[in-house]
N, C-alpha and C positions, 0 to 999 in steps of 0.2 A: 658829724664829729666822730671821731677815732677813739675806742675805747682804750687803747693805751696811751690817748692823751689826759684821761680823767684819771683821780685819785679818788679811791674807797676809801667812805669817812671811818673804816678800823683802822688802814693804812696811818690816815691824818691824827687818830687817835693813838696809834702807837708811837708814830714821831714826835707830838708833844705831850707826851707821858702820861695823857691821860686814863683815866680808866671806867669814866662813864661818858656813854655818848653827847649826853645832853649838856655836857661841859663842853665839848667839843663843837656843839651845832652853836651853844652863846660866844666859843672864842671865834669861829668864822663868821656868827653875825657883827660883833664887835668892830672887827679888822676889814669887814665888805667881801667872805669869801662868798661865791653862792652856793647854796648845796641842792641837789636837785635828787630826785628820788628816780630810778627804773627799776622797775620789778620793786623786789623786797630787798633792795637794796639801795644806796644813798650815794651821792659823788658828788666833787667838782672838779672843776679842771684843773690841771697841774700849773696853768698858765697864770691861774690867778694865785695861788701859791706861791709861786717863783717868783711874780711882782712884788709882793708885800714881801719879800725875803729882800728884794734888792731894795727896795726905797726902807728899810729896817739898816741895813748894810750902806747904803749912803748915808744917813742919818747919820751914823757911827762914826764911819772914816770922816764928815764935815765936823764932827766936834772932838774928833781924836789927833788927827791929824791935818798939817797944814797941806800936803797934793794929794786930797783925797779923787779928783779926776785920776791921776797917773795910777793911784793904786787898785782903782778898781778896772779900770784898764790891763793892768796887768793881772788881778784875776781872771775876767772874762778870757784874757788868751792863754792863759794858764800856764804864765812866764812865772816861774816859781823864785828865780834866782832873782830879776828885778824884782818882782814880791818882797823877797827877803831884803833885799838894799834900798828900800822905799822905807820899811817898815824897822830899818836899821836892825835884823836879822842877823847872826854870822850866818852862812850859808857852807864853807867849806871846811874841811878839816882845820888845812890851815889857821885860818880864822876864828877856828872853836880854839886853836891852843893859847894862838893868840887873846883870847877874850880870857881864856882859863887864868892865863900867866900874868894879867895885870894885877898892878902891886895894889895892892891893901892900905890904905889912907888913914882908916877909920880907926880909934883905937878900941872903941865897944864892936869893930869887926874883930880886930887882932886880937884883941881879948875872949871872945866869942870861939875862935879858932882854935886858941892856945889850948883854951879850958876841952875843946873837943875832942884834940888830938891827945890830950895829958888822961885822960876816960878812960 
């Protein structure tokens, strides 16, 4: 195995905020990462990381949203602008002015506003 396939548990402990290792070694026993030791130093592979990141991320999109296949589909091919239309994003200019310039229903918004702008 390739050592730029494996991940240094300071690496794993910097990405979730940790700041003592042995936090770190009970969240990857927890979740099933492995950690393996060479030399004086500790690793595991990036692949099992990336697993538990995606089946975290499916989890998500099946109880967030109703085509949660299509949307991680278009993450993996890193189609940003279906991303954004899946996930009902504006994505364009256009679109932002359009979302900007929708009228105001609410009257605890229009009141909210009022009082803003009168500040």
């Amino acid at each position: 195995m390739r050592k730029d396939k494996m991940l240094e548990i300071k690496e794993l402990m910097e990405m979730l905020g940790y700041t003592d290792e042995r936090s770190v070694r009970t969240w990857c026993k927890n979740h099933k990462i492995p950690l393996m030791g060479l030399g004086k130093r500790t690793y595991t592979f990036e692949i099992f990381l990336q697993r538990f990141l995606d089946d975290e991320l499916k989890s998500f999109l099946k109880s967030n949203y109703e085509n949660p296949a299509e949307i991680l589909n278009a993450i993996h091919s890193d189609d940003k602008i279906g991303l954004a239309k899946l996930v009902d994003a504006p994505v364009t200019k256009e679109a932002k002015r359009i979302y900007r310039n929708k009228e105001i229903r609410s009257k605890a918004a229009k009141d909210f506003l009022t009082n803003l702008k009168s500040a």
